[in-house]
N, C-alpha and C positions, 0 to 999 in steps of 0.2 A: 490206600497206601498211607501208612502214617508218617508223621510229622519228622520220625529221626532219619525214615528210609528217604525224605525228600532231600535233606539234610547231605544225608553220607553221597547220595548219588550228583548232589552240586558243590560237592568238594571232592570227587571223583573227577567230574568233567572236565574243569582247569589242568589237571595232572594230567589228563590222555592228551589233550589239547598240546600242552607242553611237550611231551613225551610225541606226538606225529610234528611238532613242529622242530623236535633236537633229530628225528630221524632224515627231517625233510633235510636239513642242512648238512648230516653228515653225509649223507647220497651225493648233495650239491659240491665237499669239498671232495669226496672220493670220484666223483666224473670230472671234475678238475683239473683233477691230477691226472687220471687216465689218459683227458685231450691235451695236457700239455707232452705227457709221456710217448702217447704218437708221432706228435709235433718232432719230438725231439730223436726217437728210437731213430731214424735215418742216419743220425751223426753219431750214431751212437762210438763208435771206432773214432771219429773226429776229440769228440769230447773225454774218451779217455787219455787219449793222447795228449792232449791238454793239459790233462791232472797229472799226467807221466814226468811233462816235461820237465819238472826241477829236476830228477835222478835223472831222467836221458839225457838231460845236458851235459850232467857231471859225471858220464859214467864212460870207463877209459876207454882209448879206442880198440872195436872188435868186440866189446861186449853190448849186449843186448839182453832185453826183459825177455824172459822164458814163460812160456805155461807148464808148468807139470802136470796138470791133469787133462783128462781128454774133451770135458767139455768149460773150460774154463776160458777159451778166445770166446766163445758167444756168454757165457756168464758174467764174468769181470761186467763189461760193455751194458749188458743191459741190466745188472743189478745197478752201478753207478748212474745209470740215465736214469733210473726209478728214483734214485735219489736226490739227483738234481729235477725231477723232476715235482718231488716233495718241494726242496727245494725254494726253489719258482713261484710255487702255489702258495708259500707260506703267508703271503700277506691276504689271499684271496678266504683259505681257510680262516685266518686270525678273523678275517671281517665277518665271514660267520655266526663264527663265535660271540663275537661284539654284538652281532643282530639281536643273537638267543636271547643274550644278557640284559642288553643297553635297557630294556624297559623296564626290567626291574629297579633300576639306579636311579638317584636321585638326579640332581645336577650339576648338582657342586661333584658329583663322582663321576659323570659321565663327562666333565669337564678335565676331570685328573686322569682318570681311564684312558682316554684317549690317547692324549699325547702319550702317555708313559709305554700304550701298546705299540704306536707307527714307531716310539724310541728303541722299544726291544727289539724290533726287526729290524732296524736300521743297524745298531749292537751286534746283533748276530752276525748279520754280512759283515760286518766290518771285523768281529773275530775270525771267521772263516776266510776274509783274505787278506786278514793279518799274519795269518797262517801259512798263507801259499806264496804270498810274497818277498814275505822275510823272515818265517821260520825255515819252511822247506830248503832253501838254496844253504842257508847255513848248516840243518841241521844234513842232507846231503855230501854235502863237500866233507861233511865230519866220518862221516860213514862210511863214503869212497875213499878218503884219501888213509883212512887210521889203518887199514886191513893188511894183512902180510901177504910182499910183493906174490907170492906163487897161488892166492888164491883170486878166480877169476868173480867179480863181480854180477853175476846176473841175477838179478830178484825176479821173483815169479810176480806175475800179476795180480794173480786174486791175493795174496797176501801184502803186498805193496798196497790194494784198494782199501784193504781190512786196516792196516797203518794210518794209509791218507784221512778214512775218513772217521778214525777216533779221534785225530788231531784235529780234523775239521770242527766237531762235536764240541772235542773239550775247552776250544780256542773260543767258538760261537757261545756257550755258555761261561764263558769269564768273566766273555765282555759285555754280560747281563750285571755283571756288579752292581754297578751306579743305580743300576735301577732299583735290587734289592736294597741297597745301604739308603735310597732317598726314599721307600717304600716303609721302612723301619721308623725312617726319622719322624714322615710327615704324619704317620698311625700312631704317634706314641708309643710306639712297642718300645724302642730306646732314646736318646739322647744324642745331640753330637759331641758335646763333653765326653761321655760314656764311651763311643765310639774311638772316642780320641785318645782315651785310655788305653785300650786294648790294641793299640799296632803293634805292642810288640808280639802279641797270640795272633797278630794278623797277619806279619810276616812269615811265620811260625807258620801255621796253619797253609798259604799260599804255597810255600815251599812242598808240604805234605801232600796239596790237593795237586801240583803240581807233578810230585814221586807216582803220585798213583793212576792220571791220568795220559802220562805220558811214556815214552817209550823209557828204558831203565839206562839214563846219558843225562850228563850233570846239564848239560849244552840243552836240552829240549825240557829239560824241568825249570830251568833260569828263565829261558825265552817263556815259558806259561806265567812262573810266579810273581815276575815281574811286572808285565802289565798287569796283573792278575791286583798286584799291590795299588797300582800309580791309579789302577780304574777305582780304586776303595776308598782312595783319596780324591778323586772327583767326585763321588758318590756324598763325601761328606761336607764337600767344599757347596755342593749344591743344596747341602741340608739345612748348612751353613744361611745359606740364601735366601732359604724358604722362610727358615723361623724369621730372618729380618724383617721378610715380608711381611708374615703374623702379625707380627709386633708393630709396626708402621700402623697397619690397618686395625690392629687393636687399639692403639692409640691414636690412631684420629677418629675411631668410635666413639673414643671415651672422650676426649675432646668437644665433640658433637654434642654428647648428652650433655655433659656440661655447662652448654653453651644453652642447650633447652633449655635446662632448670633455671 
């Protein structure tokens, strides 16, 4: 065997090596999710109910959620349990992920990696029940109460879950901002000057991402764009932070050598 076939086949091996160990881990995040999804398939009717509850609360007396299709009471239920049951899993999946990665990084990145990941998932949940807490009830009451008195209010379920969980979605990646905008600054891709320029395309742009990811009501595009803004401004307050940090630490380097010479 010559020298280039020794070659090609030990830069082959690392790549399959890799390639059964990204498979091992998506098995690992995919039975995950399945034993939480067990776990949880029993309540599955519990937990939608749950998700119901901003509209069932506000919705007038005698009316009720409907199914219009025939197999949509067992669907609704267990497509939302699948999701909450992603859900759930999200941190266990991300850690995964992290496994696959973390060796290839150096340490100064598995130092920033880290936290900036346990922050997105933290973000996330905190979009998704920002969402149900104090978008739903508002955006609810706006819905129930605007309609004309002869027509009867009953939302169907599967399309109520189709509702609930774009807003879940759009709400959970909003409140990824801070991460993007501190991810831009601490990479040099931008600036926070530069950054600080652009609010008024930021507002701008919030408003748009807000039009299109949410229902077509001035009321549930305000409630996105808005935090969507105040999070852009943490993102840059924190960027803010960092370079101070930089600069500290670059000049008590330079300090140091100083003091060598």
């Amino acid at each position: 065997m010559s020298d280039s076939d020794d070659k090609q086949e030990l830069g082959q091996a690392p790549l399959i090596e890799h390639l059964i160990e990204l498979r091992s881990r998506l098995l690992r995040s995919i039975v995950a999710i399945f034993v939480i999804f067990l776990g949880l398939y029993p309540f599955a009717n519990e937990i939608y109910t749950f998700v119901a509850q901003p509209l069932m609360a506000l919705l007038p007396e005698g009316s009720q959620m409907i199914a219009t299709e025939v197999a949509s009471p067992f669907l609704a239920p267990f497509k939302l349990t699948l999701v909450v049951a992603v859900f759930v899993a999200i941190p266990y999946v991300l850690h995964q992920a992290w496994s696959f990665v973390a060796p290839g990084l150096y340490d100064n990145e598995k130092a920033l990696a880290l936290p900036l990941l346990a922050s997105s998932v933290g973000l996330f949940y905190a979009g998704a029940a920002f969402a149900y807490y104090a978008v739903f009830p508002l955006l609810f009451q706006f819905f129930t109460q605007t309609g004309p008195e002869n027509v009867a209010v009953m939302t169907d379920i599967n399309q109520y879950l189709n509702f609930v969980l774009k807003l879940f979605f759009a709400f959970g990646v909003a409140f990824e901002i801070p991460i993007a905008t501190f991810l831009l600054v601490t990479t040099g891709a931008t600036t926070v000057e530069s950054l600080s320029r652009k609010r008024p395309y930021v507002i701008l742009g919030c408003f748009v991402v807000g039009m299109l990811l949410t229902p077509p009501d001035v009321i549930s595009q305000s409630l996105l764009a808005v935090p969507m803004y105040l999070l852009y401004e943490v993102g840059i307050l924190f960027g803010r932070l960092v370079r101070r940090r930089r600069s500290k630490a670059a000049q008590a380097e330079a300090d140091e050598k100083q003091e060598e010479s």
